[in-house]
N, C-alpha and C positions, 0 to 999 in steps of 0.2 A: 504493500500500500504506500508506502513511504518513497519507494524508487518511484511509483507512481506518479506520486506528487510531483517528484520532485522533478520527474522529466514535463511532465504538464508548466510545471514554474517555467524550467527554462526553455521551452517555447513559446512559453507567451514573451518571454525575455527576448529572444532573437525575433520573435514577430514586431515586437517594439523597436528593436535596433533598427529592424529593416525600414521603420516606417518614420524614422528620424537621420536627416543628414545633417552634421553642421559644416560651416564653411568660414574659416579663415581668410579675412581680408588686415594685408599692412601695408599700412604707407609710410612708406621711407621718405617723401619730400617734406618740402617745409612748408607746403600749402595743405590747408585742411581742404579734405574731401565731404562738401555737402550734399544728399541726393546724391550721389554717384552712379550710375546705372551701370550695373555690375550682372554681365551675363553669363550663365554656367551649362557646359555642355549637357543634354539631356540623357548623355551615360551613365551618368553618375546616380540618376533618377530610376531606372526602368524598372526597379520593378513598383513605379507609383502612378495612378491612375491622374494625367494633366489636368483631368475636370475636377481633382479633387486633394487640393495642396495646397498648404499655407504655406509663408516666410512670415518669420520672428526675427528681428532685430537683439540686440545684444542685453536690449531688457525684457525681453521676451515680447512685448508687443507686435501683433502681427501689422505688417506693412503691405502696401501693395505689390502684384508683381503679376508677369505676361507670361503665359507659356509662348513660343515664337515659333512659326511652321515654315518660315521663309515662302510658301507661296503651295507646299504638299499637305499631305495630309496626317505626318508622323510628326510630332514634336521632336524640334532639334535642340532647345533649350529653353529655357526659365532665366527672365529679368526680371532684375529689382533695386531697389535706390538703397544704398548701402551710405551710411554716414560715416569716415573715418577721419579725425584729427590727425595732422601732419605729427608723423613719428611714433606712429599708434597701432595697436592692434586692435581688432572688434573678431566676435565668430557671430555668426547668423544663421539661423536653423531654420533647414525648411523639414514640413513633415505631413503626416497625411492629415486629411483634416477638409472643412466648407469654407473657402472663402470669402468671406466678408464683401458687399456689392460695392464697388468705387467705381465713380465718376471717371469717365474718359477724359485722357488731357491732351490727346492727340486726337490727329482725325485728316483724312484726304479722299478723295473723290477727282473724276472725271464730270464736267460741267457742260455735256454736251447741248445746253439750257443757252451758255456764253460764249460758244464757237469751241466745243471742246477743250478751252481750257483745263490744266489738271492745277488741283491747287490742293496744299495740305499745310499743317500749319500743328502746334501745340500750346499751350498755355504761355509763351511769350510773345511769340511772330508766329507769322505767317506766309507764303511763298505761294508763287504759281508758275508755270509755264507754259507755251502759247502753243496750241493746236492744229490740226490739219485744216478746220474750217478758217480757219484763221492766213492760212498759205499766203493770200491774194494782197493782205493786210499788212500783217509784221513776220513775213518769213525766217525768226532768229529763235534761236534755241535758248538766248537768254533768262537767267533768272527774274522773276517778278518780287519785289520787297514788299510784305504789308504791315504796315507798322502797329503796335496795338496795345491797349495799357487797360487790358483787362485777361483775366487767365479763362475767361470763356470763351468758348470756340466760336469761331463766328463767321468762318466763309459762308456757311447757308444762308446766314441772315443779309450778309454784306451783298452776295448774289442775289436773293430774290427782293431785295428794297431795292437796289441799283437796276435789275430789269421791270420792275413793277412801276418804277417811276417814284415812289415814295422817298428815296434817300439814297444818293451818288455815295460809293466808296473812295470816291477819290478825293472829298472833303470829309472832316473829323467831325462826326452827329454824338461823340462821345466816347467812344469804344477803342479808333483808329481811323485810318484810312490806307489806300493807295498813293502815293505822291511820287512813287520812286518810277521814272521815264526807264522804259526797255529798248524799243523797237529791235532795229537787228545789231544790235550787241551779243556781249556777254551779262550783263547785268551785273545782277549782283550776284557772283561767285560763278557763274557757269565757267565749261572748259570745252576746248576747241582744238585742233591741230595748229602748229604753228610752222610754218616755211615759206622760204624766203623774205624773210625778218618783215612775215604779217602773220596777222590773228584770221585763219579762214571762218568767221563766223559760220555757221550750220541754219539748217532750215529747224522744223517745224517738227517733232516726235512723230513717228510713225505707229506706233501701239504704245499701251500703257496697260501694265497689268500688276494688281496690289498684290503685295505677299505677306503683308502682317496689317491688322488697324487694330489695337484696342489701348488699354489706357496707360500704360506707357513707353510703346511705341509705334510708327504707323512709317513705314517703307514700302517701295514699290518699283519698279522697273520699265523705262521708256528705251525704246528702241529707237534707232534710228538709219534707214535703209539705204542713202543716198549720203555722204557725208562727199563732199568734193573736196580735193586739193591737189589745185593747179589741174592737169588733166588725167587725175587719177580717184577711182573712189571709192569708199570706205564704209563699212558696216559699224555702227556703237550700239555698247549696251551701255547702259546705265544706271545701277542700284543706287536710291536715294534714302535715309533710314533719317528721322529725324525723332529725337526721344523727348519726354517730357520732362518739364527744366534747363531746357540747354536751347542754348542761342544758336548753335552749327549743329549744323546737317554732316551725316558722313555721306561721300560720293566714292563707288565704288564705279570705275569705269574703263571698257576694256575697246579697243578697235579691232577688227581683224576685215580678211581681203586682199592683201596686199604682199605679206609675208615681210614685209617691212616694218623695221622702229621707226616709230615718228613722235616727233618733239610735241607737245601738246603743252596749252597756253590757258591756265587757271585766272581767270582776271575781273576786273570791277570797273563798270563802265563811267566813265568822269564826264559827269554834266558840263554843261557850259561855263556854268559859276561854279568855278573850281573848289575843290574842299580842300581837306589836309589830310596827306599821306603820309604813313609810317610806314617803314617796309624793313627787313631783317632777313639780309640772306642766307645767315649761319643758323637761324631759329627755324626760318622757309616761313614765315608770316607775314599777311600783309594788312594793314589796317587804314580805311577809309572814314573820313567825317566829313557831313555836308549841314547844308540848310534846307530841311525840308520845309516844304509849301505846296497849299492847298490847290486843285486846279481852277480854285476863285481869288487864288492870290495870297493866301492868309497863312502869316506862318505858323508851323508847325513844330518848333524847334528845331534840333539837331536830327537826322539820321546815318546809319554806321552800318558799316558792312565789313566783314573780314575772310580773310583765307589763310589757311594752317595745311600746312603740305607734311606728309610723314615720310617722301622721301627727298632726295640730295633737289635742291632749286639750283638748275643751271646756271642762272641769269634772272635777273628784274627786267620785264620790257616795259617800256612806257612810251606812247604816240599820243595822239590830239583826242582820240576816244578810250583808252585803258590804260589801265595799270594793271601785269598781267605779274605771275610768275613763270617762266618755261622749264618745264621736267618732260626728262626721256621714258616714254613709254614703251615697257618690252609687250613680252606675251601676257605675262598674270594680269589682273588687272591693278590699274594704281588707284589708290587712294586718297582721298584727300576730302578736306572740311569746309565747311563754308557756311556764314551766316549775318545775322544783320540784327540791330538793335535801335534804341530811339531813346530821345535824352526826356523823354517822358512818361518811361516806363523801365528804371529800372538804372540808367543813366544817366548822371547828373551834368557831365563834362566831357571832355573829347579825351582825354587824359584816362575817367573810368573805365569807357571803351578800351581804350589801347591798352591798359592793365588787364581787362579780361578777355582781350585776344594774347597778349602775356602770359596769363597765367592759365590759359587753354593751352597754349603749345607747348608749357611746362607740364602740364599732367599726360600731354598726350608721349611726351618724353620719358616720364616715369610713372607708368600706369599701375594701379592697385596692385600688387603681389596678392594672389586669389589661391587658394589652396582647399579644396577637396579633403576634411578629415572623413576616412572611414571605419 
């Protein structure tokens, strides 16, 4: 009776083990890590059902978090905002268990309502980029900025007030607006081939297809079938993953067709009234400040835009329309970051901005040390 037991005990013991992982995050820099969105491969999980898992924080408080499918239908991992003090350890346990219902802070969609535009956006900005029905109009592959000083989501509202006739997003009714000019640029952060010392600006996405939306992260993938340069031309992909709390976007993007490297031109398009540039070749960052204004004239304060490159920046280009960084793309794809902020939500000065494109490329330099206790 007693072995009985006692083999009963320790299976419920190993049932319990199996059903609790913690996870060790440290950070070695000298910036504290606030929200840090912190992803763990879904290995480490299997044998846990993804519809039914919590994360605990380091005081056991359960926190939000995403299982992530990239676009299939198997989970490849589990995200979640990890808080770690610069020089600090934290563990975080996830385990079986009913999630708790939280508010989405992400969110993106195709807008086939506004010439196909796709736009998506999270609790600080917001972003778009310009469509096939759009071809005849602004054929540029450029970034769209939407600036905004509220953490609720609001392309739905900003689309259907702006086609309904009730309230233009390109003036601020309270929320945000539109003010940031694209046409066929880069915008704010897109990336382009570069040769013969120019930016080949790009057309117009050819498909768009989401692989994650919920609440906090929303990525998706835009093709593009026609890419010219000079008289040759080129297939892109391009994964865009933007998470909640973070001002950049990661861009994941690859060219093929050619069997060629090609220098490719990350860059931020400079209005007429010039702003102020920061740029860092050894860090690979680039930081933009302007004067936003409303398309009735009215100003709007400052807006910002930056790019953070993870690998070697060849060169800083700069002509009468960008400020570009150029890096050599092989076969993998490259990566690189990009984002935009507003001195009315979150930014006080052109100074804040360029500190927290600073200290983005410092984290993205010494990322969490993340370790899997089993």
């Amino acid at each position: 009776m007693k072995r009985k037991l006692f083999l009963a005990v320790f299976a419920a013991l190993l049932t319990a083990c199996a059903q609790k992982i913690q996870i060790e995050m440290a950070n070695t820099s000298h910036i504290d890590r606030t929200e840090n969105m912190v992803e763990i491969d879904w290995q480490f999980f299997a044998g846990f059902n993804p519809d039914s898992i919590i994360v605990c924080n380091d005081m056991g408080m359960e926190i939000p978090h995403q299982v992530l499918y990239n676009g299939g239908d198997a989970p490849l991992s589990v995200l979640f905002p990890a808080t770690v003090p610069a020089h600090s350890r934290k563990i975080y346990t996830l385990k079986a268990g009913t999630p708790k219902t939280c508010a989405a802070k992400t969110f993106g969609r195709q807008v086939p309502e506004r010439k196909d535009d796709f736009a998506w956006e999270n609790d600080r900005v917001a972003y778009r980029v310009y469509g096939p029905a759009l071809a005849d109009e602004y054929p540029g592959n450029g970034y769209d900025l939407w600036l905004k000083k509220t953490e609720a989501l609001i392309i739905d509202q900003f689309y259907k007030d702006d086609l309904s006739g009730v309230a233009s997003y390109h003036v601020d009714h309270g929320d945000g607006l539109d003010c940031y000019k694209v046409g066929h640029t880069l915008g704010a952060g897109a990336i382009a081939p570069f040769a013969d010392n120019q930016i080949w600006v790009e057309g117009h996405y050819t498909t768009v297809k989401i692989l994650d939306s919920g609440i906090l992260r929303t990525s998706f993938e835009l093709t593009y079938d026609s890419v010219t340069v000079a008289d040759k031309v080129w297939s892109k992909k391009l994964k865009i993953s933007l998470d909640a709390g973070s001002q950049f976007n990661k861009a994941e993007v690859q060219y093929s067709g050619n069997g060629e490297i090609l220098n490719l031109a990350a860059g931020i398009y400079l209005h007429k009234e010039r702003g102020i540039i920061v740029h860092d070749l050894e860090k690979g960052m680039i930081s933009y400040s302007e004067n936003a204004v409303s398309d009735t004239g009215v100003p709007a304060g400052r807006n910002y835009v930056g790019i953070v490159f993870t690998t070697a920046v060849k060169n800083i280009f700069q002509d009468e329309t960008h400020i570009a960084g150029v890096v050599e793309a092989g076969e993998k794809p490259l990566v690189y970051y990009f984002g935009g902020g507003w001195s009315q939500w979150g930014f006080a000065s052109d100074g804040d901005w360029q500190k927290h494109v600073e200290n983005f490329s410092e984290r993205l330099r010494c990322p969490l040390e993340v370790r899997v206790l089993q």
